[in-house]
FIKOLZA-1660 file (N, C-alpha, C; in steps of 0.1 Angstrom, whole numbers, plus 5000, padded with zeros to 4 digits):
% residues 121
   i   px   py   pz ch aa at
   1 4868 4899 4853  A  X  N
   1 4873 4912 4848  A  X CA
   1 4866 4923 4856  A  X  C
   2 4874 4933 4858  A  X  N
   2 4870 4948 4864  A  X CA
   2 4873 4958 4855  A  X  C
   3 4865 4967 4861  A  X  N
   3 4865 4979 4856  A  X CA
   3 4875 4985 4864  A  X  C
   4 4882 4997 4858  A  X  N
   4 4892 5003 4866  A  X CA
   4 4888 5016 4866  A  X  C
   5 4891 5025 4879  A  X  N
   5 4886 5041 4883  A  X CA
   5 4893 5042 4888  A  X  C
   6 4897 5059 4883  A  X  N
   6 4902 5066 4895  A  X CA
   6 4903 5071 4908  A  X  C
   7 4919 5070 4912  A  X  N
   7 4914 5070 4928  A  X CA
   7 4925 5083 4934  A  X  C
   8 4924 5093 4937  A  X  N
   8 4930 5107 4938  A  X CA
   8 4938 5102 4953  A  X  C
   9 4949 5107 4949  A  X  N
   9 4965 5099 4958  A  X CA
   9 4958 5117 4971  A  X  C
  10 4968 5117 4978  A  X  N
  10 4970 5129 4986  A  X CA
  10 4978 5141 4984  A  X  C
  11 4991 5137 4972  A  X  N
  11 4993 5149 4963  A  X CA
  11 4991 5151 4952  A  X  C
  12 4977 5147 4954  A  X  N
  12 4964 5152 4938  A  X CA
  12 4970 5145 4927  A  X  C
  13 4976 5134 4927  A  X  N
  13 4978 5128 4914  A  X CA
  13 4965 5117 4917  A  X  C
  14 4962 5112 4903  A  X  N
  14 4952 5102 4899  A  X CA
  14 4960 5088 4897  A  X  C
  15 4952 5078 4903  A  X  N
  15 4959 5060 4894  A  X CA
  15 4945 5055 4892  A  X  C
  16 4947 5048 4884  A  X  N
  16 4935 5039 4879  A  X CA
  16 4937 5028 4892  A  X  C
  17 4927 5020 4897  A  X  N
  17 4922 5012 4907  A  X CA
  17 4912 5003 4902  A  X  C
  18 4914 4988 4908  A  X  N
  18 4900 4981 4905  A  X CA
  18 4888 4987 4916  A  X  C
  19 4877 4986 4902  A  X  N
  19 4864 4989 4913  A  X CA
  19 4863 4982 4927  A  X  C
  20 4865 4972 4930  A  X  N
  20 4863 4963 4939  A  X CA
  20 4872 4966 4953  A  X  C
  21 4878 4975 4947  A  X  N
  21 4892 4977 4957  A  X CA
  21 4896 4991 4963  A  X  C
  22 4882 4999 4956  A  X  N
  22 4882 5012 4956  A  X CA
  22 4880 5017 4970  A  X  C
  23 4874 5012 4978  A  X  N
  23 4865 5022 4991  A  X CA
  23 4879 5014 5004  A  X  C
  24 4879 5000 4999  A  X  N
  24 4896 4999 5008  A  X CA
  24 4905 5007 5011  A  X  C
  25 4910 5005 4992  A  X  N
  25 4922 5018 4991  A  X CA
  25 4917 5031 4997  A  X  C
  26 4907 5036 5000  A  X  N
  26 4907 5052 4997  A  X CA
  26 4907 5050 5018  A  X  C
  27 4900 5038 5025  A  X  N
  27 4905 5040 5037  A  X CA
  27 4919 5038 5044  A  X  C
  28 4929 5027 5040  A  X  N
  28 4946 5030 5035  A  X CA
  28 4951 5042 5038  A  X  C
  29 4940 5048 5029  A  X  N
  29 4952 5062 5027  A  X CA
  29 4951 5074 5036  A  X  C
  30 4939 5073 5040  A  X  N
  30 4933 5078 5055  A  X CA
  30 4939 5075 5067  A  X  C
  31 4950 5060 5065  A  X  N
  31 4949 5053 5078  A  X CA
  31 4965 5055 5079  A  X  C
  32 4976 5054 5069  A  X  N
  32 4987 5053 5061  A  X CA
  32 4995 5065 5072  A  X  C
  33 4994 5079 5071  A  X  N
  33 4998 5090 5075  A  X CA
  33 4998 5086 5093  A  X  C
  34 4985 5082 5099  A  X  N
  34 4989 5075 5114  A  X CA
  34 5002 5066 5118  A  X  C
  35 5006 5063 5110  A  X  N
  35 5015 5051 5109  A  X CA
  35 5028 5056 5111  A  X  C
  36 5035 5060 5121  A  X  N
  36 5047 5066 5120  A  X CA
  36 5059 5063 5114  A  X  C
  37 5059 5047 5114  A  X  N
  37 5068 5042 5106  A  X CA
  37 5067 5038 5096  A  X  C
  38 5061 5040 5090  A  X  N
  38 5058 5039 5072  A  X CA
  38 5063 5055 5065  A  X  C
  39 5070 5050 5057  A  X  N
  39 5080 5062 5048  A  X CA
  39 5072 5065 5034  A  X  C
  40 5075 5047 5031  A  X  N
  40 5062 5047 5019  A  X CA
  40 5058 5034 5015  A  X  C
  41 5043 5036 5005  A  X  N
  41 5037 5022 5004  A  X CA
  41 5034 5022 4986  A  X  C
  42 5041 5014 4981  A  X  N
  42 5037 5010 4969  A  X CA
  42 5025 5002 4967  A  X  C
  43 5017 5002 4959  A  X  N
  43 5004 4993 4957  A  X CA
  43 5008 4987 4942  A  X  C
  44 5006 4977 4944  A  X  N
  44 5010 4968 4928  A  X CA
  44 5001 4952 4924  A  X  C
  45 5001 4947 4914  A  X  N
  45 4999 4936 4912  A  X CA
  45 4978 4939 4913  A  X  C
  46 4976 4926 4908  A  X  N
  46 4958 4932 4910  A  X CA
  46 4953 4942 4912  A  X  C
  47 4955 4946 4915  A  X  N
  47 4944 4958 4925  A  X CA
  47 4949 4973 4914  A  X  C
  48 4955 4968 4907  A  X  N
  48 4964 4976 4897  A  X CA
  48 4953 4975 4883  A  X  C
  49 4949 4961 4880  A  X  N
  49 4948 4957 4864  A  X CA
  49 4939 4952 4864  A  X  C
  50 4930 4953 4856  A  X  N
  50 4914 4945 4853  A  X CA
  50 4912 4932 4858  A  X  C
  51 4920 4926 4858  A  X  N
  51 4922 4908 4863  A  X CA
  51 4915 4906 4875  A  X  C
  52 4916 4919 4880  A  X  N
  52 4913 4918 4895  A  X CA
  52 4899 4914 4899  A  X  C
  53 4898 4905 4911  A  X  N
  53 4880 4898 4912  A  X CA
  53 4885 4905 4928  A  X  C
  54 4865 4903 4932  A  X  N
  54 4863 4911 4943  A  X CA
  54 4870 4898 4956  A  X  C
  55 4874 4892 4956  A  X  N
  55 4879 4881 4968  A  X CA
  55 4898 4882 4966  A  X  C
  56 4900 4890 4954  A  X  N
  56 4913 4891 4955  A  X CA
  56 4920 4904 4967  A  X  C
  57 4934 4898 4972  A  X  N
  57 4939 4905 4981  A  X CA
  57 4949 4917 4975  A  X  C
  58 4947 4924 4986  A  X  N
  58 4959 4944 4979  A  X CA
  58 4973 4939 4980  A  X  C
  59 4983 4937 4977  A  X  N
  59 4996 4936 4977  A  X CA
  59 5004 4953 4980  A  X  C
  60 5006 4952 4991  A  X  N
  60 5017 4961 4990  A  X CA
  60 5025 4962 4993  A  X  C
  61 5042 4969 4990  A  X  N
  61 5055 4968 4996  A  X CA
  61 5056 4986 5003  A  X  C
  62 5058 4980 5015  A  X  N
  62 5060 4989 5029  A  X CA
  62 5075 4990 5030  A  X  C
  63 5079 5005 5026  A  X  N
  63 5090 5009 5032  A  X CA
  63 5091 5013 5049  A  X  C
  64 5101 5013 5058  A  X  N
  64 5097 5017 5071  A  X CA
  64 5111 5020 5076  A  X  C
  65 5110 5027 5084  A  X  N
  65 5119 5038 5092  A  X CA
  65 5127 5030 5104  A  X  C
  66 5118 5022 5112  A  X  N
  66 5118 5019 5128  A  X CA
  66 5115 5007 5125  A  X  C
  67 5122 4994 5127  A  X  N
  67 5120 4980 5127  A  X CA
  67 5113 4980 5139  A  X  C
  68 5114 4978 5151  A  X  N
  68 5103 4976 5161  A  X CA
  68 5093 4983 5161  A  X  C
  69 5093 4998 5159  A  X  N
  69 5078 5003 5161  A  X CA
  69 5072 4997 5144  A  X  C
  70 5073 4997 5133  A  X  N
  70 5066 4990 5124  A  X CA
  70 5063 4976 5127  A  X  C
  71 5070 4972 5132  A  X  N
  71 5062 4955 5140  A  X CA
  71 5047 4955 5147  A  X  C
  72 5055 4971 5155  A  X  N
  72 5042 4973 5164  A  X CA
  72 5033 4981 5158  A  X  C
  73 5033 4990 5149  A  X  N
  73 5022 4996 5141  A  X CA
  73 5018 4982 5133  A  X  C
  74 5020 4972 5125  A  X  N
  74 5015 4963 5120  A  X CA
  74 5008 4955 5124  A  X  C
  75 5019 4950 5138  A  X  N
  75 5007 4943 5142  A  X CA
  75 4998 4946 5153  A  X  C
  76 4996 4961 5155  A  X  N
  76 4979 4966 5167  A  X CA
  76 4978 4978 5163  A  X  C
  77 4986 4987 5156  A  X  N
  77 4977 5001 5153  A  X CA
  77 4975 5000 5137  A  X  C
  78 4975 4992 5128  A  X  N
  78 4970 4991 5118  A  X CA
  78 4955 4983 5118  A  X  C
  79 4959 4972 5124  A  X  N
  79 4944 4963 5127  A  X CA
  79 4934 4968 5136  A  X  C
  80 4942 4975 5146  A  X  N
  80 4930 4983 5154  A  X CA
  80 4923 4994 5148  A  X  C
  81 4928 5000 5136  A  X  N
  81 4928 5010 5127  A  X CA
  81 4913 5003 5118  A  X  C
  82 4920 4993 5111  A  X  N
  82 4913 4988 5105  A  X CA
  82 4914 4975 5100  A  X  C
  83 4903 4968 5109  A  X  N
  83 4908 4953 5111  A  X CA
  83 4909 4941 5097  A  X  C
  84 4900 4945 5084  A  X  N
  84 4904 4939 5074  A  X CA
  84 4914 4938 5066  A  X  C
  85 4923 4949 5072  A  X  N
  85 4941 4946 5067  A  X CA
  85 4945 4934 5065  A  X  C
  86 4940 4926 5076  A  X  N
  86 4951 4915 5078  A  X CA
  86 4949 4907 5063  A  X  C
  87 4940 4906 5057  A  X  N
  87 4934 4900 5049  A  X CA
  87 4950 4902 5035  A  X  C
  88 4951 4917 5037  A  X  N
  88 4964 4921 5026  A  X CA
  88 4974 4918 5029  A  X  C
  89 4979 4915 5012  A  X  N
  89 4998 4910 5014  A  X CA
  89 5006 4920 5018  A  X  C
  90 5017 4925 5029  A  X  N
  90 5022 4931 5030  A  X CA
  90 5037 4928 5031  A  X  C
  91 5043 4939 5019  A  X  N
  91 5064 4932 5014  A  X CA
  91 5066 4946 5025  A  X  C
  92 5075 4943 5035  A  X  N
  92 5083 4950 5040  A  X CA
  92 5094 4950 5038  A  X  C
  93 5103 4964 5040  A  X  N
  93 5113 4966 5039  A  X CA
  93 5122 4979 5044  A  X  C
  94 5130 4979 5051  A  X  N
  94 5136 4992 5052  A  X CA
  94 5137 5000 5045  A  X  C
  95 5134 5015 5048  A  X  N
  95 5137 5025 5038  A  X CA
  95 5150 5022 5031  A  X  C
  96 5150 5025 5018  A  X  N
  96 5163 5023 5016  A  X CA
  96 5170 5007 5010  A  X  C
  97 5163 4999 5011  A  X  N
  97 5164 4988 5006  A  X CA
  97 5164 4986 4992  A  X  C
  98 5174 4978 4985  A  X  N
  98 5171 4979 4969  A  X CA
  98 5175 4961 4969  A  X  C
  99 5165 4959 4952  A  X  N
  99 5167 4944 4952  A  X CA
  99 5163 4942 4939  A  X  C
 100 5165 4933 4928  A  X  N
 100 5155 4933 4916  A  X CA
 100 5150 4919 4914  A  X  C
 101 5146 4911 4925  A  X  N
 101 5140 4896 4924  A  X CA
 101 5124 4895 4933  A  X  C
 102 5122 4885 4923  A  X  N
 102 5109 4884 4933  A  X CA
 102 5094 4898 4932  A  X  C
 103 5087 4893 4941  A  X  N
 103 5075 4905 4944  A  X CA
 103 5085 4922 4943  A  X  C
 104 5097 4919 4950  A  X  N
 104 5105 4935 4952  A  X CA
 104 5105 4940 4941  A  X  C
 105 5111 4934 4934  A  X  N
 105 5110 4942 4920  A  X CA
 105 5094 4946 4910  A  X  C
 106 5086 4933 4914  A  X  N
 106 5072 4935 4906  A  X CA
 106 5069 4949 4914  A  X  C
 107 5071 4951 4925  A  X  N
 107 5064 4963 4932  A  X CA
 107 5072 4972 4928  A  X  C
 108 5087 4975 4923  A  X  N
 108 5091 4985 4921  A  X CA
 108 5089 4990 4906  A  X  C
 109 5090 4981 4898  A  X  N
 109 5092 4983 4883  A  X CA
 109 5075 4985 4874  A  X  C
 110 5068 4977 4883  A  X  N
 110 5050 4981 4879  A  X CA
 110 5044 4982 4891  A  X  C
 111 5048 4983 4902  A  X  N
 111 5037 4994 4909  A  X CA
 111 5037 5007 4909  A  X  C
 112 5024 5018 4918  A  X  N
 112 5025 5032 4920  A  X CA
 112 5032 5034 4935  A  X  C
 113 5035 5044 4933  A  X  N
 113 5037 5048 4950  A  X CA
 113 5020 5056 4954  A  X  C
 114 5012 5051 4965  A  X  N
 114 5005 5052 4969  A  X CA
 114 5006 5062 4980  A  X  C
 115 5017 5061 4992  A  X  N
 115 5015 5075 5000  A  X CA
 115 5034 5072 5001  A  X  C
 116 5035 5081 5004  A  X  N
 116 5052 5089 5012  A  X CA
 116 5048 5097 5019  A  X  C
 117 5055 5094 5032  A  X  N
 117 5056 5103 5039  A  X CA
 117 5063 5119 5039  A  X  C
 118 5051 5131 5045  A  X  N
 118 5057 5140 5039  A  X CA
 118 5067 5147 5044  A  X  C
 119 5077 5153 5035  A  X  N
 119 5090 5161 5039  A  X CA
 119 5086 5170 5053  A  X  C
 120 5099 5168 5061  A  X  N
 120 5095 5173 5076  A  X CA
 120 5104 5188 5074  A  X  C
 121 5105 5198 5077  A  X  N
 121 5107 5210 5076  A  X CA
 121 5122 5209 5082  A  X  C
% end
């Protein structure tokens, strides 16, 4: 069991977080906005709910813009970013993609939205 804390998103809203998962997530979100093709990232499952132990992995479902440059942000400007990524589950999907089976739906129906990309002028 963990303790859960808050972890302040980038448009100043709060989610509860496992302790264990805290100084990860808060680099994510630092790293998230570099990523051109990421639209948006849900965080869900563990990393969500006390259950969580410090060897457990971040689950998240990645919306994306650009199928080839998200291939290529995933696999060399995320890990060159920050190489313990790999370690996380990551559900991809086209912006725009709807489904209600599986992880898709656990990330839509009980996850947060973690970052969106922000509206372009």
């Amino acid at each position: 069991m963990c303790e859960l804390i808050p972890l302040k998103l980038a448009d100043g809203t709060s989610i509860n977080v496992s302790e264990y998962k805290i100084s990860k997530l808060k680099r994510y979100l630092e790293i998230f906005p570099l990523i051109k093709s990421v639209d948006k990232v849900i965080l869900f499952a563990s990393a969500l709910e006390s259950r969580c132990r410090e060897d457990s992995d971040i689950d998240f479902l990645f919306f994306y813009n650009d199928r080839k440059q998200f291939h290529h942000d995933m696999s060399y400007v995320l890990p060159n970013y920050f190489p313990e990524s790999c370690y996380d589950d990551k559900l991809r999907f086209p912006t725009g993609s709807t489904s209600m089976s599986g992880a898709f739906a656990d990330a839509q129906t009980k996850g947060v939205v973690i970052y969106k990309t922000p509206m372009k002028p």
